[in-house]
DSSP file (Angstrom, degrees, kcal/mol; ACC not computed):
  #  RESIDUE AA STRUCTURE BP1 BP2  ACC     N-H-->O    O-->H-N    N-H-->O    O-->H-N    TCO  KAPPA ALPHA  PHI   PSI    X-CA   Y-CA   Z-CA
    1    1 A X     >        0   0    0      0, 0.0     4,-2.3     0, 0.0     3,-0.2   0.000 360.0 360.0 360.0 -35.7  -31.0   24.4    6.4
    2    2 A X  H  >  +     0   0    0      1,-0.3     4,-1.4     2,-0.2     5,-0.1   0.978 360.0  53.8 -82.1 -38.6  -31.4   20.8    5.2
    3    3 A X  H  > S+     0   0    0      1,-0.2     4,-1.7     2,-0.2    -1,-0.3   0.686 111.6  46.0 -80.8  -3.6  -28.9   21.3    2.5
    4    4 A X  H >> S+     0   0    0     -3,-0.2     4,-1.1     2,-0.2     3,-0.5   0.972 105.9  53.3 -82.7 -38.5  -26.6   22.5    5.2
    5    5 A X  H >X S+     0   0    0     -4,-2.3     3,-2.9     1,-0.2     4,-2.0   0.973 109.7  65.4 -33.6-100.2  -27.4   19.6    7.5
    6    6 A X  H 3X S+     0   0    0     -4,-1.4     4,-1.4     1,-0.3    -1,-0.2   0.517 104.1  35.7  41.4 -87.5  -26.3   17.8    4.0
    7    7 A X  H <X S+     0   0    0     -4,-1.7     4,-1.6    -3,-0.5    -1,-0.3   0.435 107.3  62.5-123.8  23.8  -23.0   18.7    3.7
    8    8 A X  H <X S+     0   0    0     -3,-2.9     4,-1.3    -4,-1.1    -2,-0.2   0.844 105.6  44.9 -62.8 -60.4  -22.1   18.6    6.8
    9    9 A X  H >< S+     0   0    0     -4,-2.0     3,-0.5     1,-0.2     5,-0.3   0.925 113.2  56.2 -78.1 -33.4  -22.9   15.0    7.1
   10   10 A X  H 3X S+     0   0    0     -4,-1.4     4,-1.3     1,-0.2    -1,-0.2   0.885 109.5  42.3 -14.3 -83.9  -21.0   14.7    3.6
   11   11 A X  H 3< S+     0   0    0     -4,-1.6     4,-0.4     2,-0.1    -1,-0.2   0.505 126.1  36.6 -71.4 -20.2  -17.6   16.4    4.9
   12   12 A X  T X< S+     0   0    0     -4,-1.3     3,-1.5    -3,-0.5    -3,-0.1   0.498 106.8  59.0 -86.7-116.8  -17.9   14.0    8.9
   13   13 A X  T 3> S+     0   0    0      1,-0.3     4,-1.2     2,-0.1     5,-0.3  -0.084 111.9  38.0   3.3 -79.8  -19.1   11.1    8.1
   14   14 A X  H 3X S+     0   0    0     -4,-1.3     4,-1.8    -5,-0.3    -1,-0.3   0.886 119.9  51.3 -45.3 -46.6  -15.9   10.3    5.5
   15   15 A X  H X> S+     0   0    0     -3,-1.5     4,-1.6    -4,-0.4     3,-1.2   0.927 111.9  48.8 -46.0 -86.5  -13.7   12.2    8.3
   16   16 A X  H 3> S+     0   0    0      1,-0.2     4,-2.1     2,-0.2     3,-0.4   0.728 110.6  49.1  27.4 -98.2  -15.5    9.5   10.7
   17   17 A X  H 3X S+     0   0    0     -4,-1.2     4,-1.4     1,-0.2    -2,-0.2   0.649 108.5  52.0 -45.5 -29.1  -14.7    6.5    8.5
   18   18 A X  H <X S+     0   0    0     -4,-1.8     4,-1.9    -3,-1.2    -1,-0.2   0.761 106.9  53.0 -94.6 -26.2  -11.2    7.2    8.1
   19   19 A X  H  X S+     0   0    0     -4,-1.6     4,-2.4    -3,-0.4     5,-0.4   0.960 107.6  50.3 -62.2 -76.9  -10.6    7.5   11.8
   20   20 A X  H  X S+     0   0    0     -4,-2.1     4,-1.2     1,-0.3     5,-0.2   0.758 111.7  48.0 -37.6 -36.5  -12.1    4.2   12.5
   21   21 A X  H  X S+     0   0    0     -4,-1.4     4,-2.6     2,-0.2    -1,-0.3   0.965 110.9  50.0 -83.2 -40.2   -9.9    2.4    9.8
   22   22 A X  H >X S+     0   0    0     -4,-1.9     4,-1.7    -3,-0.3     3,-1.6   0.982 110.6  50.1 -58.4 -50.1   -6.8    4.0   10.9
   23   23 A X  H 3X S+     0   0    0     -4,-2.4     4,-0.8     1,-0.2    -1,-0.2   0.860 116.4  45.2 -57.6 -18.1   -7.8    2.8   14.8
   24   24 A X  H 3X S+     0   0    0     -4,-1.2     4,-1.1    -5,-0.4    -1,-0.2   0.893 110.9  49.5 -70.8 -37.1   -8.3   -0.6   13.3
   25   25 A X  H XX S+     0   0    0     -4,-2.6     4,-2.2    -3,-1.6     3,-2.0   0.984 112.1  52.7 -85.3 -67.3   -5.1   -0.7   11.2
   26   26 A X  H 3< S+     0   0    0     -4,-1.7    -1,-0.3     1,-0.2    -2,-0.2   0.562 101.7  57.4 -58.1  -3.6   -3.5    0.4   14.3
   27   27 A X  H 3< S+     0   0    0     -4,-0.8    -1,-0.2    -5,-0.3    -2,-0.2   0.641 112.6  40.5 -53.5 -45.1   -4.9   -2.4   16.3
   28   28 A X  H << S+     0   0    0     -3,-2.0     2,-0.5    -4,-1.1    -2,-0.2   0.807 110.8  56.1 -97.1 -20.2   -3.5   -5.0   14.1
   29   29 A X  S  < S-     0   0    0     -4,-2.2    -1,-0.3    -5,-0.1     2,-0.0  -0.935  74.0-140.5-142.0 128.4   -0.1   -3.7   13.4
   30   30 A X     >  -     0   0    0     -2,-0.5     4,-4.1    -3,-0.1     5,-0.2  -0.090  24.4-120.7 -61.6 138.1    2.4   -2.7   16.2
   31   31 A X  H  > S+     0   0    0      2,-0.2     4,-3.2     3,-0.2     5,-0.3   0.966 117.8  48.5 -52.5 -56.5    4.7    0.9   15.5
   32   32 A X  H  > S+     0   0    0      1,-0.2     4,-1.0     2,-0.2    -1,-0.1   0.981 113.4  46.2 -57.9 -55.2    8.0   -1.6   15.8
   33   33 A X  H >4 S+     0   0    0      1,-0.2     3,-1.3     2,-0.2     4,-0.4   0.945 121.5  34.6 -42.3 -55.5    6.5   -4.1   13.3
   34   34 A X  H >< S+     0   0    0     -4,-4.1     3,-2.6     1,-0.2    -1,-0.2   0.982 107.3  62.7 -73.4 -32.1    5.2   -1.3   10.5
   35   35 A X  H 3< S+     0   0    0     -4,-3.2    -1,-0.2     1,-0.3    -2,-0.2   0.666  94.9  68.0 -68.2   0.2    8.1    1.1   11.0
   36   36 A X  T << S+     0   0    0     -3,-1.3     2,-2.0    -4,-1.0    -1,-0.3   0.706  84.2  96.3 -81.4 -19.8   10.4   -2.3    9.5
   37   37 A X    <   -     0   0    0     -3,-2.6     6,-0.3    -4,-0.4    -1,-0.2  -0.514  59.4-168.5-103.2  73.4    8.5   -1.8    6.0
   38   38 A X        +     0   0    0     -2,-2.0    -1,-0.2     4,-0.1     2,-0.2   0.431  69.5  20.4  20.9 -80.6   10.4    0.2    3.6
   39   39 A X  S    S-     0   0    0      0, 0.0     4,-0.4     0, 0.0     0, 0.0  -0.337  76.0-118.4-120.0 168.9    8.1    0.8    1.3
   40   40 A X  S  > S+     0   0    0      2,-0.2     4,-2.2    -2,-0.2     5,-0.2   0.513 116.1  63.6-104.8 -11.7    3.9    0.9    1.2
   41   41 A X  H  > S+     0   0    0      2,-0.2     4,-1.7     1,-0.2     5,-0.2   0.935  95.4  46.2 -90.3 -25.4    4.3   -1.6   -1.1
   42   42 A X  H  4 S+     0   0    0      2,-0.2     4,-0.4     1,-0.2    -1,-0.2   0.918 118.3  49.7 -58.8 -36.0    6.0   -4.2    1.0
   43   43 A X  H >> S+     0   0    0     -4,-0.4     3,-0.7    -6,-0.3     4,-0.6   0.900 107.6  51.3 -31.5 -57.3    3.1   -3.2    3.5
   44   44 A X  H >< S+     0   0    0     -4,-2.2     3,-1.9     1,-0.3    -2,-0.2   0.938 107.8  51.7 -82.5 -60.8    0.5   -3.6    0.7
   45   45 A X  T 3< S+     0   0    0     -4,-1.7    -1,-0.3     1,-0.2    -2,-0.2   0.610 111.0  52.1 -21.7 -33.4    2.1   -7.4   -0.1
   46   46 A X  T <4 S+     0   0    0     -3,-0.7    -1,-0.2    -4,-0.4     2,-0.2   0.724  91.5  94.7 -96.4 -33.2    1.7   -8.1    4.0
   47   47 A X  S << S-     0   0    0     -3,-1.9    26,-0.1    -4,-0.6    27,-0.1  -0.514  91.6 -87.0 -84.2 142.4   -1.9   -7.1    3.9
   48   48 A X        -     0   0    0     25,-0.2    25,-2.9    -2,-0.2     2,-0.2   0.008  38.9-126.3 -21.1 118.5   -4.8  -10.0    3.4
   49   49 A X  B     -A   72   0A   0     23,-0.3     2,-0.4    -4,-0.1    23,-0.2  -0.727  25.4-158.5 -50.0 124.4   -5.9  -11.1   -0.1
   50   50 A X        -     0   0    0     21,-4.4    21,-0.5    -2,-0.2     2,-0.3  -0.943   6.5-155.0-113.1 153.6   -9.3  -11.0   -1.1
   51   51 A X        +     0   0    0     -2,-0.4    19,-0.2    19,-0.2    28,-0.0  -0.762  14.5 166.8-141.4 120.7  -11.3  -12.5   -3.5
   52   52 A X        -     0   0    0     17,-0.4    17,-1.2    -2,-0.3     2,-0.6   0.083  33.4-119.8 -67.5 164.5  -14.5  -11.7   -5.2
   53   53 A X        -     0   0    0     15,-0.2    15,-0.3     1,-0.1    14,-0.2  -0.884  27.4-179.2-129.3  99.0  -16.9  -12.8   -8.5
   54   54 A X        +     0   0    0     -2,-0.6     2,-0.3    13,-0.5    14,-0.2   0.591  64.0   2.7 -65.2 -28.4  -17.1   -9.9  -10.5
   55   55 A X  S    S-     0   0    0     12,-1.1     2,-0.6     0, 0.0    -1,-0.2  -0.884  70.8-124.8-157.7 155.4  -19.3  -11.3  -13.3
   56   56 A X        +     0   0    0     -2,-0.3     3,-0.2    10,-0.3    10,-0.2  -0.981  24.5 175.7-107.9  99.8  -21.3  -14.9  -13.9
   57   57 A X    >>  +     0   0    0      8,-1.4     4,-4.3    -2,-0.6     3,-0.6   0.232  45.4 105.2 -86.8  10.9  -20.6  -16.1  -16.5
   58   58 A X  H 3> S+     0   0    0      1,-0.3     4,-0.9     2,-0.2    -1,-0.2   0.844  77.7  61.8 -73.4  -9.3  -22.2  -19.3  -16.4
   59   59 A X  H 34 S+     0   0    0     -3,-0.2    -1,-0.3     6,-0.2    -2,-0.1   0.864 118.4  29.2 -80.0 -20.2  -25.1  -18.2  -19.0
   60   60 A X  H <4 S+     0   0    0     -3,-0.6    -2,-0.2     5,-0.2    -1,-0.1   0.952 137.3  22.8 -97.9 -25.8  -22.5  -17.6  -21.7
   61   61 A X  H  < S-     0   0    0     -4,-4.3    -3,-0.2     1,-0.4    -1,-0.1   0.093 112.4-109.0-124.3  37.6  -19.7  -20.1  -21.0
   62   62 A X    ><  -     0   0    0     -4,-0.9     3,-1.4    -5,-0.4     2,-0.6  -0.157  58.7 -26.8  82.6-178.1  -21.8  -22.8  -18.8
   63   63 A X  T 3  S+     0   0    0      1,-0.2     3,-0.1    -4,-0.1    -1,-0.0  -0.685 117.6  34.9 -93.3 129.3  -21.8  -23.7  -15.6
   64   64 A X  T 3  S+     0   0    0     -2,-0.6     2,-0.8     1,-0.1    -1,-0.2   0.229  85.1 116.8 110.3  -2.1  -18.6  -23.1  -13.4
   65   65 A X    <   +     0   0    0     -3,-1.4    -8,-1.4     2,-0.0    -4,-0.3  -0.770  29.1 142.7-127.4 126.8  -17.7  -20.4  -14.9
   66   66 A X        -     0   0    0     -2,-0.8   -10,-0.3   -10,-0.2   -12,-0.1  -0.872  43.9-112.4-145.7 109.1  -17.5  -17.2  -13.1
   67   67 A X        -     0   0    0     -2,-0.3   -12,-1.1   -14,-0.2   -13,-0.5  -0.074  35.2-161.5 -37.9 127.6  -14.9  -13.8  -13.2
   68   68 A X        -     0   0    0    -15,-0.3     2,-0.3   -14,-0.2   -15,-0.2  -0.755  18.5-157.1 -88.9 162.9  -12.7  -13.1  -10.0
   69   69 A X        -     0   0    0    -17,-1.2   -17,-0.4    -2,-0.3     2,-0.4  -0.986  10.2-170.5-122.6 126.5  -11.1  -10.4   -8.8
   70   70 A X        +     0   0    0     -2,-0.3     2,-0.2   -19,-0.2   -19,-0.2  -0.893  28.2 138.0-115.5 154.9   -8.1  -11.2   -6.3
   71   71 A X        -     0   0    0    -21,-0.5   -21,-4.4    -2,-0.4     2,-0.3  -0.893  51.1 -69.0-173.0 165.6   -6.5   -8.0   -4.4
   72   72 A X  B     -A   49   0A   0      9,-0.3     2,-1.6   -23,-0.2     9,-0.9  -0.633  23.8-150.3 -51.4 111.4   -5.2   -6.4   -1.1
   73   73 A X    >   +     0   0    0    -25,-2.9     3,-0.6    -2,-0.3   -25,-0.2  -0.681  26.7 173.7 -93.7  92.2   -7.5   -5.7    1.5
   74   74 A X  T 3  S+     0   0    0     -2,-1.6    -1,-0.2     1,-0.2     6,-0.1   0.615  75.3  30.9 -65.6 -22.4   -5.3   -2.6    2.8
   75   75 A X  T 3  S-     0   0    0      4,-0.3    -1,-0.2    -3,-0.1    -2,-0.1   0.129 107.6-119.7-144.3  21.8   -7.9   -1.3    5.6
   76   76 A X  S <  S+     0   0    0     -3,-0.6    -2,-0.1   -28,-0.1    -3,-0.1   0.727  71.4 127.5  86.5  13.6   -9.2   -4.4    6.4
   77   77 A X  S    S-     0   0    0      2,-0.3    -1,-0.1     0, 0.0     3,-0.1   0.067  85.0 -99.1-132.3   6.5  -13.0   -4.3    5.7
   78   78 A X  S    S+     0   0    0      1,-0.2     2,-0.4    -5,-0.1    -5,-0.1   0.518  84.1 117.7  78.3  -1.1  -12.9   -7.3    3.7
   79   79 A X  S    S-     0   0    0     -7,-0.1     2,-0.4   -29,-0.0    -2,-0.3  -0.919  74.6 -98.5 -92.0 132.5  -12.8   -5.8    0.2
   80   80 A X        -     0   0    0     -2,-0.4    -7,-0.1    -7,-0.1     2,-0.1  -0.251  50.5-152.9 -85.4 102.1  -10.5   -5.7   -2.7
   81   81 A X        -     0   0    0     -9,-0.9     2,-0.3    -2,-0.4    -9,-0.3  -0.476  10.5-122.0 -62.0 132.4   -8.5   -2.1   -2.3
   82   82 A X    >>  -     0   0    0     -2,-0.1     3,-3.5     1,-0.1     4,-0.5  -0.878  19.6-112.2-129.1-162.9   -7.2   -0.3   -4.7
   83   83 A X  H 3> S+     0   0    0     -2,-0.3     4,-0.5     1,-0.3    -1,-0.1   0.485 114.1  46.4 -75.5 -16.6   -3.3    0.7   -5.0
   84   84 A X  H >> S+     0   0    0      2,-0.2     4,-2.3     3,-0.1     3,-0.7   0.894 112.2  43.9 -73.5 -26.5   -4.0    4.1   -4.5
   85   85 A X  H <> S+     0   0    0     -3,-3.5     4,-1.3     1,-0.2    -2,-0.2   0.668 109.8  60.0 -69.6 -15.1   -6.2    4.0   -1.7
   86   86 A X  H 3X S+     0   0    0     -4,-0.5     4,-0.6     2,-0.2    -1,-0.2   0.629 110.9  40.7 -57.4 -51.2   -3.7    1.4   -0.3
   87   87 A X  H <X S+     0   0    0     -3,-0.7     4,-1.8    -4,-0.5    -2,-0.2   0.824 108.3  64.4-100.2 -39.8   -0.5    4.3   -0.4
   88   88 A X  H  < S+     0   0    0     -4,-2.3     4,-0.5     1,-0.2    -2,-0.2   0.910 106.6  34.0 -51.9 -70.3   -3.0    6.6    0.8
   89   89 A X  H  < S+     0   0    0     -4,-1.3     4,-0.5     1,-0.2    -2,-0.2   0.705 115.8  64.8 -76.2 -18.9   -3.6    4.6    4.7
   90   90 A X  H >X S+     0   0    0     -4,-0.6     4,-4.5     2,-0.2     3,-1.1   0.975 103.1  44.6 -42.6 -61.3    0.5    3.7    4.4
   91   91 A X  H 3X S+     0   0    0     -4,-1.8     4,-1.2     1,-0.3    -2,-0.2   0.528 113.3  48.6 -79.6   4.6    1.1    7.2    4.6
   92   92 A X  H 3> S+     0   0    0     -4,-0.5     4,-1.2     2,-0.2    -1,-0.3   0.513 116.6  43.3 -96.4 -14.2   -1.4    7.9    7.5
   93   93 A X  H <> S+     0   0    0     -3,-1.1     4,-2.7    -4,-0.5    -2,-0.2   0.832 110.4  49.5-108.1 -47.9   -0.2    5.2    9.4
   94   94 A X  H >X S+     0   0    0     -4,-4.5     4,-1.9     1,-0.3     3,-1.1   0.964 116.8  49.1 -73.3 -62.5    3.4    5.9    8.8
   95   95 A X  H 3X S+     0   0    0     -4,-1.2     4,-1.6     1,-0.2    -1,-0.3   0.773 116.8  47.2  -5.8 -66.7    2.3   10.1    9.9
   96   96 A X  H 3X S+     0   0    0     -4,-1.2     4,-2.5     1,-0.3    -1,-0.2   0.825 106.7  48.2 -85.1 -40.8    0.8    8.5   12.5
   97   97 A X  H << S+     0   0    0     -4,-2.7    -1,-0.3    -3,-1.1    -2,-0.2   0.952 109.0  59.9 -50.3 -61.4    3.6    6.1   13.7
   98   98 A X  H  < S+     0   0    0     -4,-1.9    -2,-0.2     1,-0.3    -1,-0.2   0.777 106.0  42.8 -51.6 -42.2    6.3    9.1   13.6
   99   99 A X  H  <        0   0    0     -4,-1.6    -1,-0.3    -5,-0.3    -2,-0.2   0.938 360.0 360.0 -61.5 -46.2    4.9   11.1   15.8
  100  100 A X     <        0   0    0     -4,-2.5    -2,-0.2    -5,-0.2    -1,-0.1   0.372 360.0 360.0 -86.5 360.0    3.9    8.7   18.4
């Protein structure tokens, strides 16, 4: 029983999350506005940069020095996406857009 309980919550939960980012992403961007965007990569270009410190370096190369990571934040959540998951919420949105 608990492992069914399990994977249950597995298979909603993700189901869940991915409703909630599309209602978000469709909160911020208007059918006229996205249906102008070619491509998901002119989309992906539109969407926020973020940027992270992926490693601290300051014990090996002193202090001040520390890896970034810059990327798209495609779904909004304040994290660096990447380019497949990115093509992935394009094409849900743009699904979503055509019907509606």
């Amino acid at each position: 029983m608990k492992f069914i309980v399990m994977l249950l919550s597995i298979l909603i939960f993700p189901a869940l999350a991915a409703d909630e980012v599309l209602q978000r992403l469709m909160s911020i961007t208007d059918k006229q506005t996205f249906l102008q965007y070619k491509e998901n990569v002119d989309w992906i270009e539109q969407s926020p940069k973020v940027t992270y410190i992926s490693q601290d370096n300051r014990d090996v190369f002193g202090n001040g020095s520390f890896t970034t990571v810059t990327g798209y934040d495609c779904d909004r959540d304040g994290k660096v996406d990447d380019p497949p998951k990115c093509a992935i919420l394009f094409e849900l949105l743009q699904k979503h857009y055509q019907k509606h």
